[in-house]
C-alpha positions in Angstrom: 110.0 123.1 74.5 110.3 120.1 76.6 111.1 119.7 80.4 113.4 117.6 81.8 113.8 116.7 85.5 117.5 116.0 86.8 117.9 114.2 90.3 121.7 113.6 91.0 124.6 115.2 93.4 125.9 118.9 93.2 129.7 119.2 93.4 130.6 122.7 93.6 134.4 121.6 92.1 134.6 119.4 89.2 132.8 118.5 85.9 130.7 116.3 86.7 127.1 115.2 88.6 124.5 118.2 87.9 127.2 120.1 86.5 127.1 118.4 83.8 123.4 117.3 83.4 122.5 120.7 83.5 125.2 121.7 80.8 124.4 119.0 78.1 120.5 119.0 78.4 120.1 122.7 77.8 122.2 123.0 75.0 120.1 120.3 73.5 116.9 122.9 73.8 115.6 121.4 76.4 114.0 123.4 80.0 115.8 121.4 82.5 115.0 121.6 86.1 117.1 120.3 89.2 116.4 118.6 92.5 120.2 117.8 94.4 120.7 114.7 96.2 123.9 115.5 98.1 126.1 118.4 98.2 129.6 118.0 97.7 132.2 120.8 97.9 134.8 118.7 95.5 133.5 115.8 92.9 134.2 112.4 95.7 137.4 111.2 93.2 139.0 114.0 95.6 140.7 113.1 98.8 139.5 115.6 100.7 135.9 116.9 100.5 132.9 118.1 102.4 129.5 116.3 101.9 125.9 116.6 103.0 123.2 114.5 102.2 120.1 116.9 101.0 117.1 113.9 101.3 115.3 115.8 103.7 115.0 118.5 100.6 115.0 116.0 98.1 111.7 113.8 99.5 110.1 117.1 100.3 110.4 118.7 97.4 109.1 115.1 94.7 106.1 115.9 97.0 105.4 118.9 96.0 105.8 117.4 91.7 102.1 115.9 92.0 101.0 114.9 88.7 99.5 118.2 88.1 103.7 118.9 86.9 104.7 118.7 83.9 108.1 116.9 83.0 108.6 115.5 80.1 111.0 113.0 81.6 113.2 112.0 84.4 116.7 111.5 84.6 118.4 110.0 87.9 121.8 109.9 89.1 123.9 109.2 92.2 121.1 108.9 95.5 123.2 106.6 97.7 120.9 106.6 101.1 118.3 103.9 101.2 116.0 106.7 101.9 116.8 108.6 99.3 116.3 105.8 96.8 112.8 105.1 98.2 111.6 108.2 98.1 113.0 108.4 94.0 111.5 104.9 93.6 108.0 105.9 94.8 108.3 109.3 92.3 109.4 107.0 89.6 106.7 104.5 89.7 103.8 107.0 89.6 105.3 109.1 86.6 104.6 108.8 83.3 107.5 110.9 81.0 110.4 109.5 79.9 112.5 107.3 82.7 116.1 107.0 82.7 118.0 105.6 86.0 121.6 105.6 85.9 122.3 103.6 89.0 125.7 105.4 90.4 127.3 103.3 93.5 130.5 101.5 91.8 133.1 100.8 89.4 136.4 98.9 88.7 134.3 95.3 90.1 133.9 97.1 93.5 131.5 99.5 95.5 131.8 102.8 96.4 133.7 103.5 99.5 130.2 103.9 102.0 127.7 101.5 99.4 125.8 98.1 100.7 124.4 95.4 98.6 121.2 96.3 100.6 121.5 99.6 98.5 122.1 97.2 95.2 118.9 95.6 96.0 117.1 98.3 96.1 118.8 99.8 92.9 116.9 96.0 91.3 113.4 97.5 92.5 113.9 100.8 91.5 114.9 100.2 87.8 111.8 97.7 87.3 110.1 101.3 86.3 112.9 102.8 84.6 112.6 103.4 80.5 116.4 103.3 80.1 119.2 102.5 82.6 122.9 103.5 81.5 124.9 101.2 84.1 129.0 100.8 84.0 130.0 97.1 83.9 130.4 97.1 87.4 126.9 98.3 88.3 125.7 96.0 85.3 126.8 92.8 86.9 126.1 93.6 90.2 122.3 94.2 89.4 123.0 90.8 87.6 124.6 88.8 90.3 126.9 88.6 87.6 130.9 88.2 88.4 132.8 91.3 87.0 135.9 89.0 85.8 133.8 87.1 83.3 133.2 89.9 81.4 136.9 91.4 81.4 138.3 89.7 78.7 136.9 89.3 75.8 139.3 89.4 72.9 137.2 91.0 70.5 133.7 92.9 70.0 132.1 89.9 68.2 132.8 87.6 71.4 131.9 90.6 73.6 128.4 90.6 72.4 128.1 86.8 72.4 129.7 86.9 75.6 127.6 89.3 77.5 124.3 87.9 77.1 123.8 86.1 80.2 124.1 89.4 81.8 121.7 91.2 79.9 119.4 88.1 80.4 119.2 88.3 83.8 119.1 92.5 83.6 116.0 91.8 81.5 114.4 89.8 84.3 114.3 93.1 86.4 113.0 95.7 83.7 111.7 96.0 80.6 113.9 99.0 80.0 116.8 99.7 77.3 119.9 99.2 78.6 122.8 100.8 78.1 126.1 99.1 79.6 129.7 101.6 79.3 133.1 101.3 79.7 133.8 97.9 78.6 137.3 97.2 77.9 138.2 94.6 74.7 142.0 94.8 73.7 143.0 98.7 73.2 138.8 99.4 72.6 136.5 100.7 74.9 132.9 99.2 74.0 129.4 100.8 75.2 126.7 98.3 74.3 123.6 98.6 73.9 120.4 96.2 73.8 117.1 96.7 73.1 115.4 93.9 70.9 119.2 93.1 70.0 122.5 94.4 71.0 125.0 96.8 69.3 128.1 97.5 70.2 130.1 101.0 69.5 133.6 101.3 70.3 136.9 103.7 70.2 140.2 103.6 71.0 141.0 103.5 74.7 143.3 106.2 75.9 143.5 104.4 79.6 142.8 107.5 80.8 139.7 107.3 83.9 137.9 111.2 83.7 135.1 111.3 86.1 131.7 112.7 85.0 131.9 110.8 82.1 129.1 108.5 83.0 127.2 112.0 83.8 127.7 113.1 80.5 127.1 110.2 78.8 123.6 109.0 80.8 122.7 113.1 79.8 122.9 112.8 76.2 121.2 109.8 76.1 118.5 111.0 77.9 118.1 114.3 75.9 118.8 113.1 72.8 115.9 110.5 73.0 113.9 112.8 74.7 114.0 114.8 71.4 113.1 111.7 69.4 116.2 110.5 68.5 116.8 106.9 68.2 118.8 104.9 70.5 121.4 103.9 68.2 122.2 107.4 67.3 122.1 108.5 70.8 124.8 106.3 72.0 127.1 106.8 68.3 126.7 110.3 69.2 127.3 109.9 73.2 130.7 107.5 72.3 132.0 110.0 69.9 131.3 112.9 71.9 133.1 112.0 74.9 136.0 110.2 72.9 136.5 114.0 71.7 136.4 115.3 75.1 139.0 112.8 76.7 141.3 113.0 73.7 141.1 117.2 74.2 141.8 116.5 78.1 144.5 114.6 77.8 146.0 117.3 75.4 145.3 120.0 77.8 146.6 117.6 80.8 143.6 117.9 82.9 143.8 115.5 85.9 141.0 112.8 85.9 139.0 113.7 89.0 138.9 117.7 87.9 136.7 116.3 84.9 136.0 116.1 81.3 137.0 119.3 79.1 133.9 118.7 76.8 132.3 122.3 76.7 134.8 123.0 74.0 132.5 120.3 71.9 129.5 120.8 73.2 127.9 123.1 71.0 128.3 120.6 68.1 125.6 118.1 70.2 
């Protein structure tokens, strides 16, 4: 059995961050192991919430995961603190597993509430080493130096993939890794693309419905899925129908967006 390393935030309310990481790669068989970044008493869609940056732990403990440990890969989440992303780069660079760096700090064309473009600019260096990065659009064209409105409105898949090149040009000057780009609205679709040597395109109908976590959920079955030697273009058909299932069930059940995805209902059928 494989082991998988997760590095991302811990809410204690709300499906989403670790929650979620920890949910998905374990039911896909594999031993997953956890190192928090923050702590969060509710997900940060909330209002009102209670946060503490854990880097002091984080930084302490990648010391102690010398390369006498044994992970199979690496999947990283939301680090925020330029420290915090130094200390992941440095692990990152010096491992030799499976590398996937889902770089969390915006969405919607703008930065999270508390993010710098120094903290972009680091996100560039840090993803040189990565395998696989699973940015939103927004994160895409900020790594880019792309502008967010020139990729908003496409009016079908075909000119969204002709369209979106020089974006996934100038991502492919900063890393050699597979990139996976989500959330990408065209008419009433919702596209996740994909490029490797070329670049696919899997879509479903968009509820216009925002869940939080879902970028949690999808970086973590990409990540296991191709850490069980599955390819990437079933990964991501499998990721885009999986959480299509769990936002059409949430809407049913009327969960509010920042509580999270209802996906454990589906989750056995990964």
């Amino acid at each position: 059995m494989k082991n998988a390393l997760v590095i991302n935030d811990l809410s204690a309310f709300g499906n989403c961050s670790l929650n979620v990481n920890l949910a998905v790669l374990q039911n896909l068989k594999l031993q997953t192991h956890a190192v928090p970044s923050f702590i969060l008493s509710h997900q940060s869609d909330f209002d009102d919430f209670y946060t503490k940056d854990n880097g002091d732990c984080l930084i302490k403990v990648l010391e102690k995961f010398t390369d006498k440990t044994v992970f199979d890969g690496v999947l990283c989440g939301y680090l925020k603190t330029e420290e915090n992303i130094n200390s992941v780069s440095s692990f990152m660079e010096n491992f030799g597993g499976l590398k996937l760096i889902d770089p969390v700090f915006g969405d919607h064309g703008e930065l999270y509430k508390g993010f710098t473009l120094a903290q972009v600019e680091l996100y560039k260096k840090m993803i040189k080493s990565a395998d696989i990065i699973t940015p939103n659009l927004t994160e895409a064209c900020y790594l880019s130096n792309q502008k967010y409105q020139d990729f908003c409105n496409f009016l079908s898949i075909n000119d969204l993939k002709i369209g979106i090149k020089p974006l996934l040009q100038s991502l492919r000057k900063l890393t050699n890794a597979v990139i996976f780009i989500t959330g990408i609205k065209v008419k009433d679709r919702l596209v996740n693309i994909l490029f490797d040597k070329e670049i696919y395109a899997f879509s479903v109908k968009n509820n216009g419905q925002h869940f939080s976590g879902s970028g949690d959920l999808f970086a973590s079955i990409i990540f296991g899925k191709v850490l069980n030697k599955v390819s990437y273009k079933k990964a991501v058909k499998t990721a885009t129908k999986f959480i299509k299932k769990a936002v059409d069930y949430s809407i049913f059940k009327n969960q509010t967006g920042n509580f999270g995805l209802l996906y454990q209902k589906f989750i056995k059928k990964l």
